[in-house]
Backbone as CSV, one residue per row, in Angstrom:
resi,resn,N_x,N_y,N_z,CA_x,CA_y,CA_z,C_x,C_y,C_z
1,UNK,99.431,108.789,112.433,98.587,108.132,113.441,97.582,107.219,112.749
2,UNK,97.514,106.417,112.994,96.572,105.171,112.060,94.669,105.084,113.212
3,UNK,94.207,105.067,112.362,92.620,105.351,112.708,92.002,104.033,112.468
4,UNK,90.784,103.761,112.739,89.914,102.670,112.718,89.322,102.998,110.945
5,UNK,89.095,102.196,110.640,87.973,102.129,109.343,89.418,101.349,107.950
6,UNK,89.119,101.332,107.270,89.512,100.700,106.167,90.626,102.351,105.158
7,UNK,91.969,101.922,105.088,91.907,102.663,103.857,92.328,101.646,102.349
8,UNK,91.503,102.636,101.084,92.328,101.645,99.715,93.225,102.428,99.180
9,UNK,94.295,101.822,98.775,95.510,102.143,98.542,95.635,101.601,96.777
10,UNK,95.690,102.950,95.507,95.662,102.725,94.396,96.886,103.461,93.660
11,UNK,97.452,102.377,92.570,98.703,102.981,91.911,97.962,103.525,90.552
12,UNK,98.084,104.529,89.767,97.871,104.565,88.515,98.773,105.199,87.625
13,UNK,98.916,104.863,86.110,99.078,105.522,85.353,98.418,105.242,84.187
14,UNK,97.812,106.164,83.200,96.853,106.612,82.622,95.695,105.762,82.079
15,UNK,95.196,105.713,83.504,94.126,104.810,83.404,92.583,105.144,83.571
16,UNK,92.221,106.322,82.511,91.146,106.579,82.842,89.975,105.689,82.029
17,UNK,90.325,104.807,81.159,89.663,103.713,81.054,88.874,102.769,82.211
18,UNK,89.521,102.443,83.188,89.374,101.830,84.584,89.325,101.879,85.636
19,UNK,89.860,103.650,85.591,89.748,104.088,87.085,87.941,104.102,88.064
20,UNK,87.222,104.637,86.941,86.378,104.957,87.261,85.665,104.227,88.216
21,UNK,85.260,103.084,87.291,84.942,101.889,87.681,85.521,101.273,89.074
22,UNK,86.356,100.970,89.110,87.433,100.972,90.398,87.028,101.908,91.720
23,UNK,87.026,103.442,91.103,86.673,103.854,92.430,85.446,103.646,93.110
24,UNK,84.633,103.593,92.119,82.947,104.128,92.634,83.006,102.330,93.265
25,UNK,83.765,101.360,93.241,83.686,100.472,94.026,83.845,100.272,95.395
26,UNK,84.959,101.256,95.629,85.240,101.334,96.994,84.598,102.842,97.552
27,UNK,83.731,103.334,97.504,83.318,104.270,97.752,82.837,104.652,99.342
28,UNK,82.517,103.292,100.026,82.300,102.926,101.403,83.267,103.060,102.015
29,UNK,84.402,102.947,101.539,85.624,102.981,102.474,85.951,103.910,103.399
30,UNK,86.677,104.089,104.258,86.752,105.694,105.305,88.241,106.275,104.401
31,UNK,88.682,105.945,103.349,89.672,106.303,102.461,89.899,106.079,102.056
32,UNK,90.274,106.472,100.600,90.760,105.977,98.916,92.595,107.236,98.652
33,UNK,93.481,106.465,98.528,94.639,106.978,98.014,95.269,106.809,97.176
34,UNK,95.137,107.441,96.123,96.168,107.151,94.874,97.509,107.861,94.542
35,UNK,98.227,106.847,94.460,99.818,107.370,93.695,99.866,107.945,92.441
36,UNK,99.920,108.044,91.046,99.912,108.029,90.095,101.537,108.912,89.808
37,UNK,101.740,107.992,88.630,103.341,108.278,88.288,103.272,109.015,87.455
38,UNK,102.279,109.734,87.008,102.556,110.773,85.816,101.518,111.344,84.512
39,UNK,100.303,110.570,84.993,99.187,109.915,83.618,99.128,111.351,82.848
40,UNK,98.840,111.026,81.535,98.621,112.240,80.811,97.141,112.351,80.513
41,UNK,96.579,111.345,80.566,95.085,111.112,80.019,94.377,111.934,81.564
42,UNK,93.333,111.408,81.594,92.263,111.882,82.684,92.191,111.346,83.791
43,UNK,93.183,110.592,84.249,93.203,110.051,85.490,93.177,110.795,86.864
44,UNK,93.867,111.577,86.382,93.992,112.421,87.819,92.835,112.848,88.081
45,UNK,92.160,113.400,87.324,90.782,114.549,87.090,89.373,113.636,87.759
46,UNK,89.538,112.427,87.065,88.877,111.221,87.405,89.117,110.601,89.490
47,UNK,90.465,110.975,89.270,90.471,110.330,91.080,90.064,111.559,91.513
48,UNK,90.468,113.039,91.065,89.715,113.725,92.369,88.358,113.743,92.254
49,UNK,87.781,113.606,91.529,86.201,113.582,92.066,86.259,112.794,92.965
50,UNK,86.571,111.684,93.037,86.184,110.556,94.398,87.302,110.829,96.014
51,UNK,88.271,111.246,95.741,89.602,111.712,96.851,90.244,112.960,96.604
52,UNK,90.200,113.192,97.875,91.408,114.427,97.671,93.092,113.877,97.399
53,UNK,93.193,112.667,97.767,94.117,112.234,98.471,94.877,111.759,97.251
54,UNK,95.377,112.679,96.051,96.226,111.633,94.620,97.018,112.562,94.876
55,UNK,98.497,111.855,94.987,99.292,112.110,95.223,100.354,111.989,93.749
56,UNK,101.283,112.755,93.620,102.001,111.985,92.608,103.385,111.536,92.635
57,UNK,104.225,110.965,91.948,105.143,110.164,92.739,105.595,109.716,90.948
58,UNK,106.837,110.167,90.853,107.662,109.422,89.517,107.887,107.870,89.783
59,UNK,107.502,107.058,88.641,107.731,106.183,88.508,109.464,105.133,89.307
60,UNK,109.017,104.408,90.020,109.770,104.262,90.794,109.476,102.277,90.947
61,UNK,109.261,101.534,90.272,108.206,100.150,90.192,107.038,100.065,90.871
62,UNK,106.772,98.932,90.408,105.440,98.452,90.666,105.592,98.264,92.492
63,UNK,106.443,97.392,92.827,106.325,97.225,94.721,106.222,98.617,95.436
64,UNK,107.254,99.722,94.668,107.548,100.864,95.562,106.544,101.750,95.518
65,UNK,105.772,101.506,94.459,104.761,102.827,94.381,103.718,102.180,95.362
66,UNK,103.388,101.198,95.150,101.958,100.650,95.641,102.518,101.130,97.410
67,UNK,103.817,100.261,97.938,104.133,100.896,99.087,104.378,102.282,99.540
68,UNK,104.565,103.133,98.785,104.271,104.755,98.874,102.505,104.839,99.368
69,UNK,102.181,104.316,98.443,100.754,104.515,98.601,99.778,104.110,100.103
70,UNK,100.594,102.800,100.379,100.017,102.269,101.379,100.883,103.514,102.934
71,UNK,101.279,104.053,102.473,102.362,104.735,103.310,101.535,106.305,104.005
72,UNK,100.674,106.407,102.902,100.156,107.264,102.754,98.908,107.485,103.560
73,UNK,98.167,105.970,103.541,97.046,105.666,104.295,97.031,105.697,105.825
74,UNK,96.233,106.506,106.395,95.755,106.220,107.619,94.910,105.359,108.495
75,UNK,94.393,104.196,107.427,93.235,103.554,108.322,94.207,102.277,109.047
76,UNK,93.002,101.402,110.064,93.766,99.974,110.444,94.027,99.444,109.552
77,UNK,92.978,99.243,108.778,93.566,97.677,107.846,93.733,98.699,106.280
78,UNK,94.274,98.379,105.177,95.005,98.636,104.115,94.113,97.678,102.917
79,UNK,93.798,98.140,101.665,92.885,97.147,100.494,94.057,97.801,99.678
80,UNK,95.069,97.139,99.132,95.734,97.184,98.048,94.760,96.771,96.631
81,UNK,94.592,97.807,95.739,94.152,97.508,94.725,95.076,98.173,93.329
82,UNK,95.221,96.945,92.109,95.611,97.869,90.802,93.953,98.469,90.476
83,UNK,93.934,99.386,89.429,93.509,100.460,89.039,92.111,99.962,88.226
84,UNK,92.470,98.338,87.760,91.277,97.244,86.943,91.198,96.476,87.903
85,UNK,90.841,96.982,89.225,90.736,95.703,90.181,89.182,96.185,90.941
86,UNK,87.916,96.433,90.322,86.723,96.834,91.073,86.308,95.880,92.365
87,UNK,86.028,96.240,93.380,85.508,95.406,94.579,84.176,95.437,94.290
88,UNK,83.907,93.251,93.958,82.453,93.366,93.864,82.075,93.560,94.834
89,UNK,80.151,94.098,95.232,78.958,94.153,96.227,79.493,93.366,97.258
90,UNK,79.053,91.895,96.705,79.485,90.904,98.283,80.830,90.886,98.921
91,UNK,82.012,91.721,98.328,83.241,91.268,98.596,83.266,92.563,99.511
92,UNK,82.475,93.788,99.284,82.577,94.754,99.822,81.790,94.495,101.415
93,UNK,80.545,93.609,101.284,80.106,93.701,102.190,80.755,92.729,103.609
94,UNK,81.569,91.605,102.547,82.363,90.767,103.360,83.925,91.571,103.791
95,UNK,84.337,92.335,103.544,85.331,93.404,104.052,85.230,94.049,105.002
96,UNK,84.028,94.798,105.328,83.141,95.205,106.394,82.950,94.713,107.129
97,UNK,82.903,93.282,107.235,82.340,92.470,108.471,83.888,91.708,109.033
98,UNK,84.584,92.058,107.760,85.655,91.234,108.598,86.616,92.449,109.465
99,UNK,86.781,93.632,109.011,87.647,95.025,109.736,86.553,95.594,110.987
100,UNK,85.405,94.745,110.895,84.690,95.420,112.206,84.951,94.245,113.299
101,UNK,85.479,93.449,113.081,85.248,91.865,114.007,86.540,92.020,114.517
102,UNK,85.986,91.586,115.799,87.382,91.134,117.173,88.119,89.675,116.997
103,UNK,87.751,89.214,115.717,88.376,87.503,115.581,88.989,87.723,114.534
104,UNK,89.141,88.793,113.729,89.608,88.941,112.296,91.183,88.886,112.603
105,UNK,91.757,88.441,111.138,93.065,87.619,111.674,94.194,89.054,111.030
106,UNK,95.228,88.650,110.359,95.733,89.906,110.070,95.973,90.381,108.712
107,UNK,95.667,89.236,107.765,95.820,89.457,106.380,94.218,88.695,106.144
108,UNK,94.198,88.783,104.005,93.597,88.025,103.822,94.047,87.842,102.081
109,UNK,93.705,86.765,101.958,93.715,86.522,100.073,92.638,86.058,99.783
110,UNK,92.521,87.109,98.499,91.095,87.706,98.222,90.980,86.950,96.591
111,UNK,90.312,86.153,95.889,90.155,85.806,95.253,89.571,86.522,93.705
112,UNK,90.349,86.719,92.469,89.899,87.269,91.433,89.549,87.068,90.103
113,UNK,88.327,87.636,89.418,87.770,87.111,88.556,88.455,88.143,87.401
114,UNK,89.352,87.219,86.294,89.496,87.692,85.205,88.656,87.912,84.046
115,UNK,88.684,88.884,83.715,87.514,89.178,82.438,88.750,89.797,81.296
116,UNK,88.721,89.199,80.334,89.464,88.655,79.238,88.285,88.870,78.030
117,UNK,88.275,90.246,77.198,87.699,90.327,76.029,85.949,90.969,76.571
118,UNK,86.057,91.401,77.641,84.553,91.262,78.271,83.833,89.919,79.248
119,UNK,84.740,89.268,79.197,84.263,87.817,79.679,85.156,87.198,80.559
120,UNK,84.401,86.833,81.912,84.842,86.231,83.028,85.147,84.721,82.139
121,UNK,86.842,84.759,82.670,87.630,83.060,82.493,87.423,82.291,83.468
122,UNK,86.654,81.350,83.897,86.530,80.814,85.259,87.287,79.386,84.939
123,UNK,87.609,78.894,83.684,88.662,77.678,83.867,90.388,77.941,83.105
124,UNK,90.999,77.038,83.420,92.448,76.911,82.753,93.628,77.537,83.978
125,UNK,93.160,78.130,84.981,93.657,78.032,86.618,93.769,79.765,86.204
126,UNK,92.499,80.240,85.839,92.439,82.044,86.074,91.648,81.818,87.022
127,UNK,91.391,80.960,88.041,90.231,81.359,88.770,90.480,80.541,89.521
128,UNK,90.716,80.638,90.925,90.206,81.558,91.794,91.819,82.902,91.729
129,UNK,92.900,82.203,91.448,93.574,83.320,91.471,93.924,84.053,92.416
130,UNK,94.222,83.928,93.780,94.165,84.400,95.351,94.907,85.354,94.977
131,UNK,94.946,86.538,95.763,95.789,88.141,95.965,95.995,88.269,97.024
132,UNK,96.579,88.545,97.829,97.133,88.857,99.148,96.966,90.133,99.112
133,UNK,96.271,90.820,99.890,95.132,92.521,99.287,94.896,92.817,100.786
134,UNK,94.298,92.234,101.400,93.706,92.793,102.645,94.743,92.866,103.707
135,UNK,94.583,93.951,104.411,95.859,93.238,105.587,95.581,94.802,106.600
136,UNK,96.114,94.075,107.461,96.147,95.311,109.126,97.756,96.221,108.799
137,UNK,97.541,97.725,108.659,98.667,98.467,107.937,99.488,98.018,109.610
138,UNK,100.922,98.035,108.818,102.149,97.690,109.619,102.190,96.344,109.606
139,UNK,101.534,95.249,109.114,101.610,94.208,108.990,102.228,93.310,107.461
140,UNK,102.016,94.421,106.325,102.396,94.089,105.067,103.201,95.093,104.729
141,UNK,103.587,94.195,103.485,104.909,95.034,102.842,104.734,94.444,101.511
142,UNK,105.145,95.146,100.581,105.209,94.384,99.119,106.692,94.467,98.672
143,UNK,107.072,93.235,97.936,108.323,92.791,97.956,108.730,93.755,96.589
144,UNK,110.072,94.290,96.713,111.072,95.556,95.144,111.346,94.379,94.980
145,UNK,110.576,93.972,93.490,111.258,93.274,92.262,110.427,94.069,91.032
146,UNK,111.030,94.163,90.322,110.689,94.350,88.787,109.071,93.723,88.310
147,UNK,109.022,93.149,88.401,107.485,92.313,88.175,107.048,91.441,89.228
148,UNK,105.637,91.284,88.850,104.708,90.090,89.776,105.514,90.651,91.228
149,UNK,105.032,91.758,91.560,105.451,92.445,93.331,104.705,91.216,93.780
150,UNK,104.926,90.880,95.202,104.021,90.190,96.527,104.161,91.077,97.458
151,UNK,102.781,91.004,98.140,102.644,91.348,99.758,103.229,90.316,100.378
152,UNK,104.149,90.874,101.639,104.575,89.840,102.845,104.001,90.392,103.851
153,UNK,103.451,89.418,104.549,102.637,89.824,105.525,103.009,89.393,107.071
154,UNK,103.185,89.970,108.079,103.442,88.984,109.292,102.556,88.638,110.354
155,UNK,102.098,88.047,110.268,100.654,87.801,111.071,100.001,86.243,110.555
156,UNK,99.027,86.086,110.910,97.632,85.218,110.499,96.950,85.488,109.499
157,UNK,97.037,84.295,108.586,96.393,84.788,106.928,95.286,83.994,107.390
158,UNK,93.824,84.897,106.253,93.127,83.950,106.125,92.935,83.720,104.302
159,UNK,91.132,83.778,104.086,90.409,83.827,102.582,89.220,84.676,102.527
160,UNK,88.867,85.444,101.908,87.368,85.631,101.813,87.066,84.588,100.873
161,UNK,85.575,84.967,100.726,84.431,83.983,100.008,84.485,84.598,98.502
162,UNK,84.322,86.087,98.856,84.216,86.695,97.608,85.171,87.241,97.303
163,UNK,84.874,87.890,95.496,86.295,88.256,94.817,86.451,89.818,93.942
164,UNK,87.449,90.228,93.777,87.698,91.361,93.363,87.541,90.800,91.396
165,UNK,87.522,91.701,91.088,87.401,91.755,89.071,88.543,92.363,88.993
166,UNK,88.772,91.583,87.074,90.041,92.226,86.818,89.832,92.483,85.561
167,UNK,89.535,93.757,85.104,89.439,94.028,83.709,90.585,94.462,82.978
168,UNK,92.152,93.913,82.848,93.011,94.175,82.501,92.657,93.880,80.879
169,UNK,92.059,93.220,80.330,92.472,92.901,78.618,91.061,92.749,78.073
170,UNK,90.834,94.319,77.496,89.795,94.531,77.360,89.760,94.193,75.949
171,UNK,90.814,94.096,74.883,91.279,93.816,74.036,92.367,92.913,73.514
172,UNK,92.549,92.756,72.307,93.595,92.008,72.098,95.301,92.630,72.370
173,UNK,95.020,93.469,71.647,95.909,94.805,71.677,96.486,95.404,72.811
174,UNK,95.639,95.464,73.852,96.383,95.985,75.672,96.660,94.886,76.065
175,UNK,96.307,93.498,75.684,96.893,91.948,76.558,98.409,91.727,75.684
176,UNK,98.689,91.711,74.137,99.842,91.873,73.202,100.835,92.675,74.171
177,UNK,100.263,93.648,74.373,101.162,94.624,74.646,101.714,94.512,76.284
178,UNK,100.535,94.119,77.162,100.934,93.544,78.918,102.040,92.541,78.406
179,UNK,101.752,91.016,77.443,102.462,90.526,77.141,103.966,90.891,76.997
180,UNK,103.995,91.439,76.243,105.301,92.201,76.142,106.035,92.589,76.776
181,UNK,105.509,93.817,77.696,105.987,94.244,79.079,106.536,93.283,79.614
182,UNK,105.531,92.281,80.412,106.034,91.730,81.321,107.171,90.502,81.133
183,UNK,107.239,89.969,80.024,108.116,89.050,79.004,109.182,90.103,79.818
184,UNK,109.565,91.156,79.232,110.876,91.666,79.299,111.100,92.027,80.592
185,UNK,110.305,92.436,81.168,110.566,92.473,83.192,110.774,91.412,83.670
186,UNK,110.472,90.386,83.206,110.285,88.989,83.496,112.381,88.601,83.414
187,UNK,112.656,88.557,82.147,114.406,88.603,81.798,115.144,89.598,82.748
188,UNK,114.886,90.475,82.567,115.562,91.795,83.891,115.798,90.940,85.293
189,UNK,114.514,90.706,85.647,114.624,90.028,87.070,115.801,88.948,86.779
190,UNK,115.326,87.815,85.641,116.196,86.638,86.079,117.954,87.402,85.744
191,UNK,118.218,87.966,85.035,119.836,88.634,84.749,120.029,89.212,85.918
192,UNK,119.095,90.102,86.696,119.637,90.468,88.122,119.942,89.831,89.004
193,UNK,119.436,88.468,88.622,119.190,87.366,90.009,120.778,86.550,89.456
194,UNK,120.784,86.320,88.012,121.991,85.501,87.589,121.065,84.326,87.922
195,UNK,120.175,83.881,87.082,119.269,82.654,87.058,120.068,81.932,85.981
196,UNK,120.771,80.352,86.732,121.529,80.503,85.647,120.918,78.608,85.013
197,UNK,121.478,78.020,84.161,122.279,78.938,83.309,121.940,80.253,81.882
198,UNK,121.014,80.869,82.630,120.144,81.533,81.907,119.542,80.558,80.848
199,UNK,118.307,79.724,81.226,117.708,78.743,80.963,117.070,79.271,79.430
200,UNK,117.915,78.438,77.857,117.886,78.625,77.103,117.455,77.538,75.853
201,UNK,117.601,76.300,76.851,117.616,74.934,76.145,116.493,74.670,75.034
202,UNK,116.497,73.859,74.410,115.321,73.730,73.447,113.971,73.491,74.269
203,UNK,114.290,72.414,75.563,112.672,72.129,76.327,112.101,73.397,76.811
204,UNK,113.028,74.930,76.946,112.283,75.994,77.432,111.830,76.519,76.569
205,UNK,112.393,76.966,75.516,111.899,77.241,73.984,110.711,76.897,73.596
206,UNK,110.968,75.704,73.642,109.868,74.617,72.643,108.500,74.213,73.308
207,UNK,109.203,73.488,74.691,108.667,72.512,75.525,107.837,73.234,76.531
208,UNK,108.339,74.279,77.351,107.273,75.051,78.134,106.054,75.905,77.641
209,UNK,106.210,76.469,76.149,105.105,76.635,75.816,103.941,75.754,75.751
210,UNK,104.397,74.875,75.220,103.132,73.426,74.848,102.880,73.246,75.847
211,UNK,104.004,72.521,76.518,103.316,72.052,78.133,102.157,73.256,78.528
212,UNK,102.714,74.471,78.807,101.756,75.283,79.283,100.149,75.078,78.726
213,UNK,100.331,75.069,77.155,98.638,75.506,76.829,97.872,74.178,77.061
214,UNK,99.019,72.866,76.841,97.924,72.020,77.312,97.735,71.706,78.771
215,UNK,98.529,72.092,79.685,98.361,72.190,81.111,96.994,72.899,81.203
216,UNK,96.643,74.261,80.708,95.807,75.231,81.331,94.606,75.133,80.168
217,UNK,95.016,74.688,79.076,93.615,74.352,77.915,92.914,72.813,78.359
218,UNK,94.120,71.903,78.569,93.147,70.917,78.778,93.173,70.298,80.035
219,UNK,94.128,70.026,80.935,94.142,69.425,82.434,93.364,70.145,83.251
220,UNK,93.475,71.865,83.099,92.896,72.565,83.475,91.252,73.003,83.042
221,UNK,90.617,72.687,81.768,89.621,72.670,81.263,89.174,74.176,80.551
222,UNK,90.425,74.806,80.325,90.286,76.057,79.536,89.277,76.151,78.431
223,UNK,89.376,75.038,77.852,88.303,74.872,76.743,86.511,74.824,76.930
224,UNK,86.596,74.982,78.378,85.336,75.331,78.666,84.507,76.719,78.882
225,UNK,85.629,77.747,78.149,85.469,78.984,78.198,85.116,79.542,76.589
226,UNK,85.226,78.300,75.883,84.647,78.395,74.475,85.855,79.104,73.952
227,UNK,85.885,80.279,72.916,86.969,80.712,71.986,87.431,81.659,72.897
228,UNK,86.989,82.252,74.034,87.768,82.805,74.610,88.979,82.250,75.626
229,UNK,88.426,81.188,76.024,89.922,79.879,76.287,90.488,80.133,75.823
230,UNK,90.027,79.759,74.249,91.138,79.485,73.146,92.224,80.368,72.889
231,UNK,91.199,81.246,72.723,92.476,82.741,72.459,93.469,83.187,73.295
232,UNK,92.717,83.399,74.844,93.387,83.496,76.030,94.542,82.714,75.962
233,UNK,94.247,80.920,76.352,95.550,80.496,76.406,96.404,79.799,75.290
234,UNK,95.862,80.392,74.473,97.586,80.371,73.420,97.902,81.853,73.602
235,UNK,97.572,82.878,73.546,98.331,84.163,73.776,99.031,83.461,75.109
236,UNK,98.481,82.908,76.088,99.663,82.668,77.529,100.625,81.486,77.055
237,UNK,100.892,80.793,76.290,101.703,80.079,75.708,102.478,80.794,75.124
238,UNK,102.443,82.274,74.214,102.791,82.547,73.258,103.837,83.648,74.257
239,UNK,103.086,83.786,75.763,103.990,84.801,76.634,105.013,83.697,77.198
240,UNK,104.532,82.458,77.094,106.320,81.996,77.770,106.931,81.594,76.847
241,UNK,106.710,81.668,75.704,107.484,81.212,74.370,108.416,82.564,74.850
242,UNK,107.255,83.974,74.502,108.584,85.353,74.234,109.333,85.680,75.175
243,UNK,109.112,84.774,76.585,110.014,85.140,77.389,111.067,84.410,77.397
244,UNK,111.043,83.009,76.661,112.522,82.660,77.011,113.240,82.935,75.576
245,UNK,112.319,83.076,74.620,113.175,83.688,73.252,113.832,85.138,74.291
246,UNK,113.155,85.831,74.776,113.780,87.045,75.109,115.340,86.185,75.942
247,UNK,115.405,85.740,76.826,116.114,84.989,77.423,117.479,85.020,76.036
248,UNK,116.838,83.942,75.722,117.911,83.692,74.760,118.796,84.493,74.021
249,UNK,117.848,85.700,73.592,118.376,87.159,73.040,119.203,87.748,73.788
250,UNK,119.200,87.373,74.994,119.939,88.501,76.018,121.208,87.645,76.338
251,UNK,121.138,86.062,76.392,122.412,85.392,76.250,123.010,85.710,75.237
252,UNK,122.692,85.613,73.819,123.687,85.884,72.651,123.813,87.758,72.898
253,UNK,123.304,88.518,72.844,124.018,89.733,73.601,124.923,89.794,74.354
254,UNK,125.181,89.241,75.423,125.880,89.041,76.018,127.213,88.298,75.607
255,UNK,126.936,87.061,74.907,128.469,86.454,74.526,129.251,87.310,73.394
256,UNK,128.529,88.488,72.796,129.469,89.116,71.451,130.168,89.874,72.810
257,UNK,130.491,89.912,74.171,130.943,91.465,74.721,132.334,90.227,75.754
């Protein structure tokens, strides 16, 4: 039976680095629900202080868990959040005003601030970064693919003003390593899809990296983020370099069979 008030809907695994933070954000809410696929660290221990409501659920992707989760919730409207996604003050207070209002539409994309090393990226196109997050439950769905899930929503989208944080790369070392991940989820998808001709050429190799860093270092004005630009977007150059080298790896695999 679905109730009035807001629920947030959270996936984790062993994220007691970020959970914390995360919850005590949404703390206003009339409900907080977490999935978690298995964490070994303190996560769990960490969500029940704030919910009863952690559920656990084997790893199953990124779309299906978050939709377990939302499955789970009883309120009208649904706040999809990952686990480094804290709801700032004003975004909280603009959430509130929009799930209490008779004009509120049926979704919303919610705008997010990356913090990269400790430090908000506000140029090179990390910012504004829209999320499709808010929405009236029975109205969204998040799409089963392997990476980069979307909400589909059926209704009237709008924007808030304000934005959620994203403390995913608190280091060099957990962004290397996201890198990585998603490089290779990234190939999975296109071999499932038969993206063809499994795009291997020298301009993807060569040419989409560059293009990229100077797209987002300089058209974009990345370099106005000082060395953390810098660093930022050549590591994101250096993720579409390894994804189509991965590419490529998985074509010559393929032709020895």
């Amino acid at each position: 039976m679905i109730k009035q008030g807001l629920s947030v809907a959270i996936i984790t695994y062993n994220e007691q680095a970020n959970i914390r933070r995360t919850l005590q954000s949404v703390m206003w809410a009339d409900e907080i629900i977490v999935a978690d696929s298995g964490s070994t660290d303190e996560t769990v221990s960490i969500c029940r202080e704030y919910t009863v409501k952690v559920f656990h659920r084997d790893w199953q992707g990124y779309a299906n868990q978050k939709n377990f989760a939302i499955d789970q919730s009883s309120g009208e409207w649904v706040l999809s959040l990952d686990a480094d996604e804290p709801v700032e003050p004003a975004l909280a207070d603009e959430i509130r005003a929009i799930i209490s209002s008779p004009q509120s539409l049926d979704a919303y994309w919610i705008p997010r601030k990356t913090f990269f090393l400790g430090k908000w990226v506000r140029h090179g196109g990390w910012y504004p970064d829209y999320n499709l997050r808010l929405f009236r439950k029975g109205k969204g769905r998040f799409e089963e693919r392997a990476v980069h899930e979307a909400l589909h929503v059926r209704g009237s989208l709008g924007r808030t003003s304000h934005a959620l944080e994203h403390h995913a790369y608190p280091d060099l070392t957990s962004y290397i390593a996201t890198m990585n991940k998603y490089s290779s989820l990234a190939v999975a998808v296109m071999a499932e899809k038969g993206i063809a001709p499994f795009k291997t050429s020298w301009l993807n190799l060569l040419g989409r990296p560059i293009l990229t860093f100077l797209l987002k270092y300089i058209f974009r004005l990345g370099f106005l983020d000082g060395k953390h630009g810098l660093v930022l977007n050549l590591f994101h150059s250096y993720y579409v370099f390894s994804k189509y080298a991965k590419v490529w790896e998985h074509k010559q695999k393929s032709s020895q069979f």
